[in-house]
N, CA and C atoms of all chains as a GROMACS GRO file, in nm:
protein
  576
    1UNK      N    1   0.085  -0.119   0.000
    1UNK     CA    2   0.000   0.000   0.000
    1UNK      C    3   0.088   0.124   0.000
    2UNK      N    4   0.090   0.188  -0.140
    2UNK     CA    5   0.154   0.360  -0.082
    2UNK      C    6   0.077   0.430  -0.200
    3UNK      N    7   0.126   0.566  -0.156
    3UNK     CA    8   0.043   0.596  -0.226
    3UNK      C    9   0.172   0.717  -0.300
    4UNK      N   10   0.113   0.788  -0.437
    4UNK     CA   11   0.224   0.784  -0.512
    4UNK      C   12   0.227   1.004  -0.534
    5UNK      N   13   0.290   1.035  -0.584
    5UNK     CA   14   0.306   1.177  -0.597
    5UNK      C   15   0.159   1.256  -0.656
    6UNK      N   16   0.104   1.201  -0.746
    6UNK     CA   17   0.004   1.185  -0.785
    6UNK      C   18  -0.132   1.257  -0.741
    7UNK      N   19  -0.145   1.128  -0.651
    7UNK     CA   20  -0.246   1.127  -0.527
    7UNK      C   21  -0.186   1.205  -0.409
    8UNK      N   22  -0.116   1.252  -0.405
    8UNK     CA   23  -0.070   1.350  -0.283
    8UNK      C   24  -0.093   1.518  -0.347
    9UNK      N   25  -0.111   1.532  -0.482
    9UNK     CA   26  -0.104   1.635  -0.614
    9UNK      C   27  -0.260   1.572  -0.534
   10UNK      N   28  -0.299   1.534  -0.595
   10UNK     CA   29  -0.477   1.528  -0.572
   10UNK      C   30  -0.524   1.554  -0.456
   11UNK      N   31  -0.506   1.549  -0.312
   11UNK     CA   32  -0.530   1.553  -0.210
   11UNK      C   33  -0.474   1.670  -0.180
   12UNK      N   34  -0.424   1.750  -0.205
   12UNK     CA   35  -0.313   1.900  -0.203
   12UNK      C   36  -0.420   2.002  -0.246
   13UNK      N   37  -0.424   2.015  -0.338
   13UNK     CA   38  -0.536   2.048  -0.445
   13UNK      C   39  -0.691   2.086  -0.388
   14UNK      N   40  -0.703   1.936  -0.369
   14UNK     CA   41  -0.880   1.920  -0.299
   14UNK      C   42  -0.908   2.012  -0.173
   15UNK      N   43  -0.811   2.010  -0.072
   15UNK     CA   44  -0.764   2.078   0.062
   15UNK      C   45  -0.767   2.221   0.013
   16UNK      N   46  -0.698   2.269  -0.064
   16UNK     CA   47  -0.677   2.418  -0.077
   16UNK      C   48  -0.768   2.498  -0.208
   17UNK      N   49  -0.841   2.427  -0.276
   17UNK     CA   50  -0.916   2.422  -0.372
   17UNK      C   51  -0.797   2.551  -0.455
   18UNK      N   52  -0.690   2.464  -0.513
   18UNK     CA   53  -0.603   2.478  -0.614
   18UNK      C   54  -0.632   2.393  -0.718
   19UNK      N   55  -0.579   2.466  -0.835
   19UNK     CA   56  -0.536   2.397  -0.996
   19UNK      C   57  -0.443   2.250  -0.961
   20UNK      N   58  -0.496   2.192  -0.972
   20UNK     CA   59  -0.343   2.038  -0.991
   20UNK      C   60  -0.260   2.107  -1.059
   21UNK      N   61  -0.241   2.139  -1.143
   21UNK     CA   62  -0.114   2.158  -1.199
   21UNK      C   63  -0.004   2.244  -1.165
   22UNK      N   64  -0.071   2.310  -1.075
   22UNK     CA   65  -0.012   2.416  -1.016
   22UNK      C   66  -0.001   2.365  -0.864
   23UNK      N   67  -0.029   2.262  -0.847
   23UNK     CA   68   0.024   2.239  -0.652
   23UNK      C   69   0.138   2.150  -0.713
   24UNK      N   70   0.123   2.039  -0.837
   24UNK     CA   71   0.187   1.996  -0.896
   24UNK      C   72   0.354   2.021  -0.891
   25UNK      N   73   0.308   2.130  -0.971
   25UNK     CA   74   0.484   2.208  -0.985
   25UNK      C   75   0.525   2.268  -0.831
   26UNK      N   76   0.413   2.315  -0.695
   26UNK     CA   77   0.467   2.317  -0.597
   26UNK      C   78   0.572   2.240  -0.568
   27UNK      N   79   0.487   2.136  -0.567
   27UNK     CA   80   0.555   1.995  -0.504
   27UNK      C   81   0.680   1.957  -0.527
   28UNK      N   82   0.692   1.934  -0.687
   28UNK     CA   83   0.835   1.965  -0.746
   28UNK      C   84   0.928   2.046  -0.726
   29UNK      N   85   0.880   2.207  -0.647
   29UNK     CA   86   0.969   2.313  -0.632
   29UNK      C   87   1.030   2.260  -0.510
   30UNK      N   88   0.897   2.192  -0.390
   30UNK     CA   89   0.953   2.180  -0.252
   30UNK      C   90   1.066   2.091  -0.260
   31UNK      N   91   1.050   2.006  -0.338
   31UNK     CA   92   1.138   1.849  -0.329
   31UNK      C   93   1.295   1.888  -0.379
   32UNK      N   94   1.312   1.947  -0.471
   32UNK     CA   95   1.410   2.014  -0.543
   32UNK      C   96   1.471   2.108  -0.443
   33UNK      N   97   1.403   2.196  -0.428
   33UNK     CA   98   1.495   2.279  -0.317
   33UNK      C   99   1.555   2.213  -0.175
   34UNK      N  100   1.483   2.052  -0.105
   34UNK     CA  101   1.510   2.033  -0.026
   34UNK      C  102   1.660   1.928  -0.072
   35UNK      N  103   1.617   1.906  -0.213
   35UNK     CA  104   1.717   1.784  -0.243
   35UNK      C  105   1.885   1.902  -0.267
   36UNK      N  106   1.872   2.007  -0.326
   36UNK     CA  107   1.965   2.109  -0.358
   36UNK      C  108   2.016   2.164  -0.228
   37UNK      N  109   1.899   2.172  -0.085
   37UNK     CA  110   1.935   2.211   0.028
   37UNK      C  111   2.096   2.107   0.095
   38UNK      N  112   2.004   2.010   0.060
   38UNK     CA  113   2.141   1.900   0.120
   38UNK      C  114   2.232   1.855   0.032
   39UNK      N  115   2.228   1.848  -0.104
   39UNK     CA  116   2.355   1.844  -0.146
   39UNK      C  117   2.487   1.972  -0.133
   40UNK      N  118   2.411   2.051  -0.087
   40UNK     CA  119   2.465   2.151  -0.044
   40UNK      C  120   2.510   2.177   0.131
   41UNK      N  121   2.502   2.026   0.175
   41UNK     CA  122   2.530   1.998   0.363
   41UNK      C  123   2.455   2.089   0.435
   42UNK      N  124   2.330   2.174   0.350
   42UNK     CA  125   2.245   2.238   0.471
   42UNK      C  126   2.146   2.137   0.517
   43UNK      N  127   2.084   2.148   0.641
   43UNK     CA  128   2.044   2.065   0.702
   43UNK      C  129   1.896   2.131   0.643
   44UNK      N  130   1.776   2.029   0.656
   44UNK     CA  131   1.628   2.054   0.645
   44UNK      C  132   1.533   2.084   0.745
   45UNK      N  133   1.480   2.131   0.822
   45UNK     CA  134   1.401   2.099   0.916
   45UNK      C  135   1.279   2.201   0.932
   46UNK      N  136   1.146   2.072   0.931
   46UNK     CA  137   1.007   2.086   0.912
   46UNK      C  138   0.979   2.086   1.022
   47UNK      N  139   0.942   2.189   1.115
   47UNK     CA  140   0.915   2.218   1.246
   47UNK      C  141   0.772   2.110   1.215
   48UNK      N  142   0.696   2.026   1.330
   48UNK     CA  143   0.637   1.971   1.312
   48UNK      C  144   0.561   1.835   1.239
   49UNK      N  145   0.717   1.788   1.173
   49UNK     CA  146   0.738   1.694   1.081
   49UNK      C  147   0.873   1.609   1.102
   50UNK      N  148   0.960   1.639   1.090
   50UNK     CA  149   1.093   1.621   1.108
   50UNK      C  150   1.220   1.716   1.041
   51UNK      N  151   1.325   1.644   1.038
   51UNK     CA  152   1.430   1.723   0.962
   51UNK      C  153   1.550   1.578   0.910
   52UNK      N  154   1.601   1.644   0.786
   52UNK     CA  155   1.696   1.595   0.703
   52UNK      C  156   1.836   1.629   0.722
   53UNK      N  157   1.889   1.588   0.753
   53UNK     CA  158   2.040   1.612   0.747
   53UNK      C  159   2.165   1.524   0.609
   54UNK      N  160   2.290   1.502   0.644
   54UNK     CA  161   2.368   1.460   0.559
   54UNK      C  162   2.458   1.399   0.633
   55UNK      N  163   2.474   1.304   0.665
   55UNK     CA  164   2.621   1.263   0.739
   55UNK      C  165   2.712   1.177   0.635
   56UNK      N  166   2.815   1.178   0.678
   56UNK     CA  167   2.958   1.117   0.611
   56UNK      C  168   2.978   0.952   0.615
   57UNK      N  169   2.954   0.865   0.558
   57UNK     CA  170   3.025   0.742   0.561
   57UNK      C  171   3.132   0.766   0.560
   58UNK      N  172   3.259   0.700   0.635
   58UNK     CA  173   3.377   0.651   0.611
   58UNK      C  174   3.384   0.570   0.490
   59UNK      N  175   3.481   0.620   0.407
   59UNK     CA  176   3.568   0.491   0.324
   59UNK      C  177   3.579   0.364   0.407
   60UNK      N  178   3.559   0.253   0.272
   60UNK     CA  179   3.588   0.145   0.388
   60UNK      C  180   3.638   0.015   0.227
   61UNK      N  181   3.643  -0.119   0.302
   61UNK     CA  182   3.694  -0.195   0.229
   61UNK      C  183   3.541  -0.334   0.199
   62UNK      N  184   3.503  -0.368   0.121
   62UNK     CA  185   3.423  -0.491   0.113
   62UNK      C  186   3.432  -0.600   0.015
   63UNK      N  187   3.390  -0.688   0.015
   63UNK     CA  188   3.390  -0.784  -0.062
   63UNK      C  189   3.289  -0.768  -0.150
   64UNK      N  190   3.311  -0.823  -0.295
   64UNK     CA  191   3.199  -0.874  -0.374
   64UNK      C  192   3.137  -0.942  -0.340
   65UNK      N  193   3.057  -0.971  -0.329
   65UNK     CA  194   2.972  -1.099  -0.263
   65UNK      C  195   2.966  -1.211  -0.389
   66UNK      N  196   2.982  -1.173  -0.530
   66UNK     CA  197   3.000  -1.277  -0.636
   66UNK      C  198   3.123  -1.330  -0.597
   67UNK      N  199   3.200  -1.249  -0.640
   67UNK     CA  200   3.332  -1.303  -0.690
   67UNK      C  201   3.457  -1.294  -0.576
   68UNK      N  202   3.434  -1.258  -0.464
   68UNK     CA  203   3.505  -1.238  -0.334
   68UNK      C  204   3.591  -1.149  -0.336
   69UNK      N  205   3.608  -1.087  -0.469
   69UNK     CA  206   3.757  -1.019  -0.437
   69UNK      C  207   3.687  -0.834  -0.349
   70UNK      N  208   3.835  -0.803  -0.296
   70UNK     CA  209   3.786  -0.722  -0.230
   70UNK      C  210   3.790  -0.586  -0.304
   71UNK      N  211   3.710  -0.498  -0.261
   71UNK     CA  212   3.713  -0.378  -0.349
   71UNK      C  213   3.699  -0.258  -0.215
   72UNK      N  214   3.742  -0.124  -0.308
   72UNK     CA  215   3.756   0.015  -0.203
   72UNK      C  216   3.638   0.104  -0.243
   73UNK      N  217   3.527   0.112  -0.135
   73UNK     CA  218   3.402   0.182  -0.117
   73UNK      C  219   3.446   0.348  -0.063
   74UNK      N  220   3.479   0.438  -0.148
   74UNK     CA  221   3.514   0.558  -0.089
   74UNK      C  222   3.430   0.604  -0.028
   75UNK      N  223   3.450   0.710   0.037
   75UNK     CA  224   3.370   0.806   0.122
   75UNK      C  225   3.246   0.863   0.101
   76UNK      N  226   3.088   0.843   0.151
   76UNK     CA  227   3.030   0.923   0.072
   76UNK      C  228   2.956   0.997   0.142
   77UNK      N  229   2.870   1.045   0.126
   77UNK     CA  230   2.738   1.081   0.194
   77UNK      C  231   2.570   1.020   0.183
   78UNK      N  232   2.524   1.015   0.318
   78UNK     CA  233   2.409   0.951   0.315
   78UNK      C  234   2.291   1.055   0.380
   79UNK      N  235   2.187   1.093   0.364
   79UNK     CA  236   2.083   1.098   0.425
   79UNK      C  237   2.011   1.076   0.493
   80UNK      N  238   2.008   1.113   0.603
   80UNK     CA  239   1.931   1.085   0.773
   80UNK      C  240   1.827   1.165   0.796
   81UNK      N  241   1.690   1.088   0.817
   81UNK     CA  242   1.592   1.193   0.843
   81UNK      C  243   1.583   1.139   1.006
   82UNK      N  244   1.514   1.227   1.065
   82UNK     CA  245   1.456   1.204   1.182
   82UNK      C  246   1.354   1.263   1.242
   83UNK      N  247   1.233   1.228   1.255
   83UNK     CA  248   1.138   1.248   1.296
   83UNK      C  249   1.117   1.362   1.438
   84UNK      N  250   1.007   1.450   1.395
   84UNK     CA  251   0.998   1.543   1.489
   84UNK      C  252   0.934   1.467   1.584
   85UNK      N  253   0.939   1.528   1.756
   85UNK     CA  254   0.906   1.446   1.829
   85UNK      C  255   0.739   1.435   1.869
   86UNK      N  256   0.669   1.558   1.767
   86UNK     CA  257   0.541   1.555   1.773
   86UNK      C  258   0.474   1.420   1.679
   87UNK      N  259   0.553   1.400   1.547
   87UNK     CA  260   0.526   1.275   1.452
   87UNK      C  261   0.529   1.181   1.527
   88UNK      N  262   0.656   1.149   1.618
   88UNK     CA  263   0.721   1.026   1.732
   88UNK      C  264   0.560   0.974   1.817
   89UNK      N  265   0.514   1.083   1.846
   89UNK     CA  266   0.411   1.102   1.979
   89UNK      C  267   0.265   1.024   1.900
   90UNK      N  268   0.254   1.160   1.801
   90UNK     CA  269   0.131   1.059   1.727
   90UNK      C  270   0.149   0.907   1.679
   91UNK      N  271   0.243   0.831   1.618
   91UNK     CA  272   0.272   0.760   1.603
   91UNK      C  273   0.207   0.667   1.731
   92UNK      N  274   0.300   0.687   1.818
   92UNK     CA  275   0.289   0.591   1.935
   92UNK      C  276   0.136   0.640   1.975
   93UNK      N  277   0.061   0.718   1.993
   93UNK     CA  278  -0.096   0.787   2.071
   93UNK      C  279  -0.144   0.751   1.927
   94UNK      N  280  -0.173   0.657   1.850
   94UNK     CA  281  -0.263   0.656   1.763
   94UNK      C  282  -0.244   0.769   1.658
   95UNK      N  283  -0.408   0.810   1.663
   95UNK     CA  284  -0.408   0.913   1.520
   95UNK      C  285  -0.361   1.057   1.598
   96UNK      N  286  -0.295   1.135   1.624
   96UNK     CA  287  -0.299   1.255   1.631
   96UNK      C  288  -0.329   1.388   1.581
   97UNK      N  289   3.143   3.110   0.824
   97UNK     CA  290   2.978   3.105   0.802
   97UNK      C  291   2.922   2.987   0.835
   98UNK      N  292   2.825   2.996   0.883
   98UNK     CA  293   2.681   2.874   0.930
   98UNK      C  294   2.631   2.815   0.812
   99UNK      N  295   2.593   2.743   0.802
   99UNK     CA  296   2.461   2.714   0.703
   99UNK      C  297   2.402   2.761   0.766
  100UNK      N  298   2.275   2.792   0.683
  100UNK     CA  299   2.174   2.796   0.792
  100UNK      C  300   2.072   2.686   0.725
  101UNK      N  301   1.991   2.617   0.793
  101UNK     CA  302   1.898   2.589   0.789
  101UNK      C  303   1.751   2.572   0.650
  102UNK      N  304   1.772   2.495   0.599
  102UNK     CA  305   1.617   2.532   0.492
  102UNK      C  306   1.466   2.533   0.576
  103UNK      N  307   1.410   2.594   0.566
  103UNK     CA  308   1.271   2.577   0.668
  103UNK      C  309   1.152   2.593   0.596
  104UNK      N  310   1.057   2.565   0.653
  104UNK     CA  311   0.897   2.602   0.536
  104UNK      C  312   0.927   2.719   0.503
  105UNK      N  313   0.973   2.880   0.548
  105UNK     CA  314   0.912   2.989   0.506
  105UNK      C  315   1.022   2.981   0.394
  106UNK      N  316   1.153   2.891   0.363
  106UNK     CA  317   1.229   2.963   0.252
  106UNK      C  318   1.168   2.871   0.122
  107UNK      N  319   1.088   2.759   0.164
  107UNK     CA  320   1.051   2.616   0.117
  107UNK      C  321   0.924   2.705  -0.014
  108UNK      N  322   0.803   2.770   0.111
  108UNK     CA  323   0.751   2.876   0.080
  108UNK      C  324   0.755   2.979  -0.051
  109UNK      N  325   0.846   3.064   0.004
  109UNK     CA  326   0.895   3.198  -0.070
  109UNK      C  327   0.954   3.120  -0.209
  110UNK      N  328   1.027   2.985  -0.250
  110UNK     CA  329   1.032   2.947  -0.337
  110UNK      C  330   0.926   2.918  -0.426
  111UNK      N  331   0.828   2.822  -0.353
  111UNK     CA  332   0.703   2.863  -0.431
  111UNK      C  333   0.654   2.935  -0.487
  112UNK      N  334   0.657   3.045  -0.409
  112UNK     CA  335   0.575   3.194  -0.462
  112UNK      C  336   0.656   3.288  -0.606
  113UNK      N  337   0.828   3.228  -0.555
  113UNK     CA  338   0.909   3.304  -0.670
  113UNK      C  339   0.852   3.260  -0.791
  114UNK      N  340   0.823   3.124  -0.811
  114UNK     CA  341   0.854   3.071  -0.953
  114UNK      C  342   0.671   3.057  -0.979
  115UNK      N  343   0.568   3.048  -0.895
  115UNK     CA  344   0.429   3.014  -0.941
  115UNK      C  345   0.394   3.150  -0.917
  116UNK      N  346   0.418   3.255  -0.872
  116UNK     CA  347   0.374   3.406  -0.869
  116UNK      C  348   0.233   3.403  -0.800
  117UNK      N  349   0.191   3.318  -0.694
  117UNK     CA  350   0.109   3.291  -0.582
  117UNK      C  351   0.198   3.376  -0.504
  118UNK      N  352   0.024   3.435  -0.404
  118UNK     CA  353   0.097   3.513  -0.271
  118UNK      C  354   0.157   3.432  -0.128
  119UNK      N  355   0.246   3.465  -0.097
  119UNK     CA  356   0.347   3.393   0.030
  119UNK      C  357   0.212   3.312   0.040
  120UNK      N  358   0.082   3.364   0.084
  120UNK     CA  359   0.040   3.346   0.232
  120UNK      C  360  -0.038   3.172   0.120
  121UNK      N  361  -0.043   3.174   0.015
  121UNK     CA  362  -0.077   3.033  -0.026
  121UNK      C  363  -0.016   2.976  -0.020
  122UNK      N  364   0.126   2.984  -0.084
  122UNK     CA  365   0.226   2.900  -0.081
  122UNK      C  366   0.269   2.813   0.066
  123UNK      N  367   0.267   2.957   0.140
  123UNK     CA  368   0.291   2.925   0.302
  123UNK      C  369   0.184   2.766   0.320
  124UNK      N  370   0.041   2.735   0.297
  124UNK     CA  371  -0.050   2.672   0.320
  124UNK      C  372  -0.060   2.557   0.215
  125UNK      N  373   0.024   2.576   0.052
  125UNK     CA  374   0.085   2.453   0.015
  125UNK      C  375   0.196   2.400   0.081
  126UNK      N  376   0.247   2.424   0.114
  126UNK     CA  377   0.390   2.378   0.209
  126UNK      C  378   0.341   2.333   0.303
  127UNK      N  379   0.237   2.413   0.409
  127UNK     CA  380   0.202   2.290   0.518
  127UNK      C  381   0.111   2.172   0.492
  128UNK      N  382   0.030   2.186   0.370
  128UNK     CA  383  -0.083   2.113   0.331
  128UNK      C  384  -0.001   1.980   0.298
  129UNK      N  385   0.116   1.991   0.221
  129UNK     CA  386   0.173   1.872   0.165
  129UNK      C  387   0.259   1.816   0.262
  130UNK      N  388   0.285   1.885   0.400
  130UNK     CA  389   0.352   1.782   0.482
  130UNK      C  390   0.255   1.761   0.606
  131UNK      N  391   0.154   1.782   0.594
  131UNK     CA  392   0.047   1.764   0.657
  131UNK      C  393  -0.004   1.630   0.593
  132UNK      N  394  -0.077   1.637   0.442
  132UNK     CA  395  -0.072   1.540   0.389
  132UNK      C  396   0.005   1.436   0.423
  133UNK      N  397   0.127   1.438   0.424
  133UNK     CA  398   0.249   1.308   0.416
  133UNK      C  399   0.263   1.257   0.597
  134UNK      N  400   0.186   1.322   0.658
  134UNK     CA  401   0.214   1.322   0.833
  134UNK      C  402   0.059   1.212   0.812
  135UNK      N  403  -0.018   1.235   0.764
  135UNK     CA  404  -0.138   1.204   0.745
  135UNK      C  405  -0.103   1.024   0.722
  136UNK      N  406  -0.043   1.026   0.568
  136UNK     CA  407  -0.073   0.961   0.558
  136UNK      C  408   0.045   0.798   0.588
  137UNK      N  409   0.120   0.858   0.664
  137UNK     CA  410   0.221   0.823   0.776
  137UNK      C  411   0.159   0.734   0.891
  138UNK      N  412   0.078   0.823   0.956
  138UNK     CA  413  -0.031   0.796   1.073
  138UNK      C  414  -0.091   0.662   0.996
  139UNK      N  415  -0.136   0.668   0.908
  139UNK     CA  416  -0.213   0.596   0.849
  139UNK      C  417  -0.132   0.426   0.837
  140UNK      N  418  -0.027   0.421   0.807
  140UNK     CA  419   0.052   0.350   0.793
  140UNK      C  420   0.064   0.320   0.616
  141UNK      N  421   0.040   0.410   0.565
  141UNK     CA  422   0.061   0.392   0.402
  141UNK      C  423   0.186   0.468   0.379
  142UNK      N  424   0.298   0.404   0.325
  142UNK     CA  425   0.387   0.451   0.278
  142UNK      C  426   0.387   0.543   0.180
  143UNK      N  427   0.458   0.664   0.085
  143UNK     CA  428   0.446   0.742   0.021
  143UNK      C  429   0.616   0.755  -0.028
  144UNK      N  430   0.556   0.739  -0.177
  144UNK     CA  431   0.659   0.764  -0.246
  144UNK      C  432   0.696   0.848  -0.401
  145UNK      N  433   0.757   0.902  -0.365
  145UNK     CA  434   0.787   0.996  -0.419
  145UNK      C  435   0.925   1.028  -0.541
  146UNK      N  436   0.867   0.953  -0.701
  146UNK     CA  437   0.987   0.976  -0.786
  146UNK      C  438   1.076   1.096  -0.780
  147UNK      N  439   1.191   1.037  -0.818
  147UNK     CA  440   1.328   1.086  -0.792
  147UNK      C  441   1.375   1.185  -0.642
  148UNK      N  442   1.281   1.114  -0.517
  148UNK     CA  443   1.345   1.190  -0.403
  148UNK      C  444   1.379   1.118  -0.342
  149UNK      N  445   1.254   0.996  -0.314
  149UNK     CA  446   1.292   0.912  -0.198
  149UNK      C  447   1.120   0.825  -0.133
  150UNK      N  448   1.161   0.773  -0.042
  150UNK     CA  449   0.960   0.714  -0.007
  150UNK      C  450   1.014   0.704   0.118
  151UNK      N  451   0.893   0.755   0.210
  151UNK     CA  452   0.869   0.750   0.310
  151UNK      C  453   0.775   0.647   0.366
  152UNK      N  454   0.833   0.559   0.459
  152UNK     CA  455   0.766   0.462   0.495
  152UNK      C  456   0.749   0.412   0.656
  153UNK      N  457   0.647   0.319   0.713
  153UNK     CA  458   0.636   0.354   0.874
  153UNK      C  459   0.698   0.167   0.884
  154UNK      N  460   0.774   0.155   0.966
  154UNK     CA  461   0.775   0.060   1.011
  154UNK      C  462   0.809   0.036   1.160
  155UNK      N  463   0.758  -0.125   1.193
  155UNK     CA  464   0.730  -0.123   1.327
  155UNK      C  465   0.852  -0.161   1.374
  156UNK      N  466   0.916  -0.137   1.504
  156UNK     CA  467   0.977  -0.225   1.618
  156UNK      C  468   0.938  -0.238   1.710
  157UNK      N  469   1.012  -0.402   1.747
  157UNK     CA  470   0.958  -0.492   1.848
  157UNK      C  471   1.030  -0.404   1.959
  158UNK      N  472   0.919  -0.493   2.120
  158UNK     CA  473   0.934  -0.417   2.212
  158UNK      C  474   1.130  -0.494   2.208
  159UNK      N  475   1.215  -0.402   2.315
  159UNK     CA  476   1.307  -0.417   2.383
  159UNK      C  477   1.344  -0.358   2.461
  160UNK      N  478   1.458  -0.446   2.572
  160UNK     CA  479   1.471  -0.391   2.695
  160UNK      C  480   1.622  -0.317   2.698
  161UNK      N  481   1.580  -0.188   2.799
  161UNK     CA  482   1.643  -0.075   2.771
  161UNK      C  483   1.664  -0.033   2.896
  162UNK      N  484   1.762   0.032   2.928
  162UNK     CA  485   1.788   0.080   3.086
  162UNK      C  486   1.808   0.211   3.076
  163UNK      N  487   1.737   0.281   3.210
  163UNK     CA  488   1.791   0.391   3.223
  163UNK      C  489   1.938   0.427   3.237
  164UNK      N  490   2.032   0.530   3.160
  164UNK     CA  491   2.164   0.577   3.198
  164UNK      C  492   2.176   0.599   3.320
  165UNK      N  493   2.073   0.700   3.393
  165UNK     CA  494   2.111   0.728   3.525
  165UNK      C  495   2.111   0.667   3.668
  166UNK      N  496   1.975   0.568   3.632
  166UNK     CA  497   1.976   0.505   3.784
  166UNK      C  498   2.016   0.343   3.731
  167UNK      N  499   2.007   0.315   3.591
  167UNK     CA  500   2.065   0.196   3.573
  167UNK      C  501   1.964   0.095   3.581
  168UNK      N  502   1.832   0.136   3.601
  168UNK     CA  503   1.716   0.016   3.666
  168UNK      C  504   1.686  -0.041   3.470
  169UNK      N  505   1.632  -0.162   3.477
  169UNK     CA  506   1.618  -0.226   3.338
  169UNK      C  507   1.451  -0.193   3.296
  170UNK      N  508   1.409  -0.109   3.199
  170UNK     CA  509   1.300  -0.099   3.165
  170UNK      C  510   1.286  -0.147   3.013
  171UNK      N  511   1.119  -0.186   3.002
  171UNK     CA  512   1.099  -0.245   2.856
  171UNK      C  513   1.050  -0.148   2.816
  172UNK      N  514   1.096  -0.119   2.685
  172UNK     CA  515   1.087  -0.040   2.549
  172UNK      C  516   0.928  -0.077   2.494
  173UNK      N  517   0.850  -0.016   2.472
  173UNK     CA  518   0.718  -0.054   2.442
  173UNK      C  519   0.754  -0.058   2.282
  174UNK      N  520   0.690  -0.176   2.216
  174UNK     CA  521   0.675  -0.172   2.072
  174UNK      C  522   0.605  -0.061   2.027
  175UNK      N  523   0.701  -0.035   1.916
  175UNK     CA  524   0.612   0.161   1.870
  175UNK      C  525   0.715   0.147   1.716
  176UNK      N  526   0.649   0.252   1.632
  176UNK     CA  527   0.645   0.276   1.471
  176UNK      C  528   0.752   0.368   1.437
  177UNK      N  529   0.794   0.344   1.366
  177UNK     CA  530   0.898   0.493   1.335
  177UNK      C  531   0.893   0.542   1.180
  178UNK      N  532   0.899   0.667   1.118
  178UNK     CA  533   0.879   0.702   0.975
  178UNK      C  534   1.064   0.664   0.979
  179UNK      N  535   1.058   0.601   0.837
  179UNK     CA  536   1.200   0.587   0.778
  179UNK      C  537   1.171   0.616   0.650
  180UNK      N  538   1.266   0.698   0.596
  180UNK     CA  539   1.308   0.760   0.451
  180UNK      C  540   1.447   0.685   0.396
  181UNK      N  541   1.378   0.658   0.264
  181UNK     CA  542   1.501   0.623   0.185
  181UNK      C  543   1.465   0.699   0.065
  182UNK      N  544   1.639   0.797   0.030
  182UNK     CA  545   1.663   0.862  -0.055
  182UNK      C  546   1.644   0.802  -0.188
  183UNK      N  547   1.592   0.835  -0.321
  183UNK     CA  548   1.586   0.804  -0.423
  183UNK      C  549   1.790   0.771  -0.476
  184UNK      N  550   1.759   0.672  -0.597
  184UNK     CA  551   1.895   0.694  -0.647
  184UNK      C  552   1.957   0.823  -0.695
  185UNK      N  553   1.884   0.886  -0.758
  185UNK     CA  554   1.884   1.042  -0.786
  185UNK      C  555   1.925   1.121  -0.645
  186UNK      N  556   1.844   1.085  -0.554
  186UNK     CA  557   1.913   1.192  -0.490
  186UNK      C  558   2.026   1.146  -0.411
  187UNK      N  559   2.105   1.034  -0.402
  187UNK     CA  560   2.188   1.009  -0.307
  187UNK      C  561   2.313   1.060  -0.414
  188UNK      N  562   2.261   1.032  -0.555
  188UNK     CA  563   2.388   1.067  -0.640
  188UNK      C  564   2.405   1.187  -0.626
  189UNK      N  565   2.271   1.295  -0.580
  189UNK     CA  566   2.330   1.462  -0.606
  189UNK      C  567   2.393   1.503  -0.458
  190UNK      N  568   2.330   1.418  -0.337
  190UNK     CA  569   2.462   1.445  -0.247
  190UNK      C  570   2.619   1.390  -0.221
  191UNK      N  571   2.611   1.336  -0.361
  191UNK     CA  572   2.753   1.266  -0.360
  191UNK      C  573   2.786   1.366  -0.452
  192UNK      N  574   2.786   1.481  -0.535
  192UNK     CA  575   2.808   1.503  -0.616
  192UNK      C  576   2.970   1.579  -0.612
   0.00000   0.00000   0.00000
């Protein structure tokens, strides 16, 4: 069960009695600026939602899992969200 | 210099630059669509979202956990947590 960009464009829309096409390209603006926010190591944060950050993997060493030989996984960056502690609350209290 | 921070009102004011809507809608697409996604979180329907990432709820089991300070052993009540995984797209633009 999920539900897809789409239907979140449709439900956006219905709520604010907007054009789809135009919460549409919102949506796209929000996502973009948050994805440009952190490739850029600024951190995200949706008071009431959570926040995005960027942390560092270490370089490290692993195996292929085919062919065993070992190979060098450089350094990268990963994406960490974490939940605001009001999301945390509803979560656990049902519907909030 | 700091980063500073991305937040709804700059999330916002982007909106408004490029759809020429006043702040105060944009302001109310921005909360509508993470309102939406809090929504449908609660709900336990995952949401996903081409080229960013999907947000999804999953459960953990109870476990036992001690307080740091007095050291006494308490159980962790089973409870939900939102987890995000970055699209391939976007893990490549914070590697960039």
């Amino acid at each position: 069960m999920s539900m897809l960009k789409k239907e979140l464009v449709d439900r956006i829309s219905d709520n604010l009695a907007l054009q789809k096409q135009d919460v549409s390209v919102a949506v796209d603006i929000i996502l973009d600026s948050m994805a440009e926010a952190l490739s850029e190591g600024r951190r995200v944060e949706l008071r009431g939602f959570g926040s995005f950050s960027t942390r560092k993997r270490k370089a490290r060493q692993t195996k292929n899992p085919r062919t065993g030989t070992m190979m060098d996984i450089g350094e990268r960056n990963t994406i960490h969200f974490t939940m605001s502690k009001s999301l945390k609350e509803s979560l656990i209290n049902g519907k909030g | 210099m700091k980063k500073h921070n991305l937040t709804r009102k700059e999330l916002a004011e982007a909106v408004s630059d490029k759809l020429g809507y006043p702040l105060s809608t944009c302001s109310d697409m921005v909360d509508s669509f993470f309102d939406t996604l809090k929504s449908s979180m609660l709900d336990g329907t995952s949401v996903k979202l081409v080229h960013f990432g999907t947000f999804s709820v999953r459960d953990k089991s109870p476990r036992k956990g001690r307080n740091p300070r007095t050291g006494e052993t308490i159980t962790i009540q089973e409870r939900q947590i939102v987890s995000f995984r970055p699209s391939k797209n976007l893990r490549a633009k914070v590697n960039e």
